[in-house]
C-alpha positions in Angstrom: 30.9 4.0 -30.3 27.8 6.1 -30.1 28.0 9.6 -29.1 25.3 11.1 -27.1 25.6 14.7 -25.9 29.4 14.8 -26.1 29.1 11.7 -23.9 30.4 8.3 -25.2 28.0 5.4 -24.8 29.5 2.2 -25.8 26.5 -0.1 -24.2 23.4 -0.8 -26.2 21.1 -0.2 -22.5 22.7 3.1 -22.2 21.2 4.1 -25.5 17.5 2.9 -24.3 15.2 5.8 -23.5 12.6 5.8 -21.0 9.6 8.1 -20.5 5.7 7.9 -19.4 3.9 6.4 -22.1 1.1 9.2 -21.3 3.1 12.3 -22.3 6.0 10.6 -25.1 4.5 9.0 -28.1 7.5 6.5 -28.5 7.3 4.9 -25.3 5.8 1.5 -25.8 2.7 0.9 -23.8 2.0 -2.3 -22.5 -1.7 -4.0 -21.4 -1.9 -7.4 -20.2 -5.1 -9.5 -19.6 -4.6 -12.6 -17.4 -6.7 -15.4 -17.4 -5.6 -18.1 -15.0 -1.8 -18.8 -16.3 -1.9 -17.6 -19.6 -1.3 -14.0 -20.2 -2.4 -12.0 -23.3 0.0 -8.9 -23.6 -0.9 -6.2 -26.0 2.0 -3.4 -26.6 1.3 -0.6 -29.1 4.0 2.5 -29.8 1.5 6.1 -30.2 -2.0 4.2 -29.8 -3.2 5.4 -26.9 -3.0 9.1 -25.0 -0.1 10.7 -27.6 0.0 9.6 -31.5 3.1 8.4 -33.2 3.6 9.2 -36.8 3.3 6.6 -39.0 4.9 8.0 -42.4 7.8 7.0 -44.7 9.7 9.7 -42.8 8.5 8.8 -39.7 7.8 5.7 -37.8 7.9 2.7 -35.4 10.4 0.1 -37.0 9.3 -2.7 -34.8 8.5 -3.7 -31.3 10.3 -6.4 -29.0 8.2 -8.2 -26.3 10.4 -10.2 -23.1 9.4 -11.8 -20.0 11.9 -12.0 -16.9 10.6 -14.6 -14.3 11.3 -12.8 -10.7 14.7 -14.7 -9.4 16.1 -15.9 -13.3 19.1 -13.9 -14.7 17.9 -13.9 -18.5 14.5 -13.1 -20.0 12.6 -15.2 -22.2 12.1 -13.4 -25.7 8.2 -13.7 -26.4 8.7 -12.0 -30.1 9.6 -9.7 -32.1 7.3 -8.0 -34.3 8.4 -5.7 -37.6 6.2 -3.2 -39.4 7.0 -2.5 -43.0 4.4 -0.5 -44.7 4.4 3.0 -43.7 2.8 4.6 -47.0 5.9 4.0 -49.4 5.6 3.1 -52.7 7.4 3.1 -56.1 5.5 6.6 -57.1 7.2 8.1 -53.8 6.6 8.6 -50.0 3.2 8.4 -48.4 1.7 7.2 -51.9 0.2 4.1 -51.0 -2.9 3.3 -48.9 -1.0 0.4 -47.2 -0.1 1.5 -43.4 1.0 -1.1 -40.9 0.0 0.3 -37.4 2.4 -0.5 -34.4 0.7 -2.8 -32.4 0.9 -6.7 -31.7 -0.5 -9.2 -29.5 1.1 -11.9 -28.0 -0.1 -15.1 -25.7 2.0 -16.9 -23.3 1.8 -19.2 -19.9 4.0 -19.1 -16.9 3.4 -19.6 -13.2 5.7 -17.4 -12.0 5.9 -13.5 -11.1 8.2 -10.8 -13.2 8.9 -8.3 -15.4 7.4 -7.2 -19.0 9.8 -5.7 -21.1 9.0 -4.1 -24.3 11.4 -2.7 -26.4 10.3 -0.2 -29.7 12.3 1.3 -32.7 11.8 4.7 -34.1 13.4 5.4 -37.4 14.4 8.9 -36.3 14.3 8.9 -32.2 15.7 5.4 -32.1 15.4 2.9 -29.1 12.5 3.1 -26.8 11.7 0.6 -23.6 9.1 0.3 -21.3 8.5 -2.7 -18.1 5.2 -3.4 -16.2 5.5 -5.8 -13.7 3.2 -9.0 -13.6 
């Protein structure tokens, strides 16, 4: 069980934070271009208005893209996307020249109307989400 605040939170939603991309750099931000049915959905953690980190000691894990069609119960899981290079190397943190930034692009059709979800991981402020509806 995970404590929050003196308050138990036993569901993985409750532990979900949510914010305005513009003013908290771990809210995922989410851009979508559509061309006739296909969407092309960019999400990026600390790329736009308030940088992220990205550090051995500090930095987006990975990012989680969904789609929920209006009327469905479930979303569709478009991908999930891991960064693992964040400076570290053998001779210690922030050593290396080799930085992945936290940002992915993904492509995919539908017809219908819904919901963007994506999801982020910060390795010290933990679980991030963020919707934009299509």
């Amino acid at each position: 069980m995970y404590m929050k605040g003196g308050e138990n939170m036993s569901k993985i939603e409750d532990m979900y934070q949510k914010d305005d991309w513009k003013t908290e750099k771990h809210v995922p931000v989410i851009e979508v271009e559509e061309k006739g049915d296909e969407m092309k959905v960019k999400a990026s953690v600390g790329r736009k208005e308030v940088a992220h980190p990205n550090e051995t000691e500090h930095h987006i894990r990975w990012i989680e893209l969904y789609f929920k069609p209006e009327g469905e119960e479930y979303p569709y899981q478009l991908g999930k996307y891991e960064f693992t290079s964040h400076g570290e190397s053998v001779k210690g943190p922030n050593t290396s020249t080799v930085y992945s930034e936290p940002e992915v692009v993904s492509v995919f059709s539908t017809d219908k109307s819904g919901t963007l979800i994506a999801n982020s991981y910060c390795n010290i402020h933990g679980l991030w989400s963020n919707e934009k509806e299509l």
